[in-house]
C-alpha angles and dihedrals in degrees: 000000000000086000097057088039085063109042089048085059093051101042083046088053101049092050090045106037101021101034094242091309114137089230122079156134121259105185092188129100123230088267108045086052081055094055091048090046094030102243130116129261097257096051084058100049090042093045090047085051099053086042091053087049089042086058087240100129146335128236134189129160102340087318109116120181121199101223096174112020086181096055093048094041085051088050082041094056088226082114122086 
C-alpha cells in the first residue's frame, strides 16, 4: 500500500542518511518522494499528514522526526 510505500522510504532514509537516528534531512519535495514510491503528490502530503496525527512522526522544513519507529515499521510491515 502507499502507506507501507512510505514508511518503507522513511525508515530506509533514516538507516541510510541518518545512520538509524530518528532525526534527519529529507531534501525532496512531495512530489519528487511520489515519484520514488509511485504515488501521487497529494497521497504523500495526505499520508504525512495522517502519520503526523497518528504520532508517528514530526516534520518541519525538510526535518522529519521519527516519534514512534514501531509504529511506522508495523505500518511498514518490517515488523513480524
Amino acid at each position: 500500500t502507499a502507506s507501507e510505500k512510505l514508511s518503507r522510504l522513511l525508515l530506509s532514509w533514516s538507516a541510510s542518511h541518518a545512520r538509524g537516528q530518528d532525526r534527519f534531512q529529507i531534501g525532496l519535495t512531495h512530489e519528487e518522494i511520489g515519484e520514488m514510491i509511485g504515488v501521487t503528490r497529494e497521497t504523500v502530503t495526505r499520508l504525512l499528514s495522517e502519520f503526523k496525527n497518528r504520532q508517528l512522526l514530526t516534520v518541519k522544513g525538510a526535518t522529519v522526526t521519527i516519534r514512534n519507529r514501531t509504529g511506522l515499521e508495523n505500518l511498514a510491515g518490517t515488523l513480524a
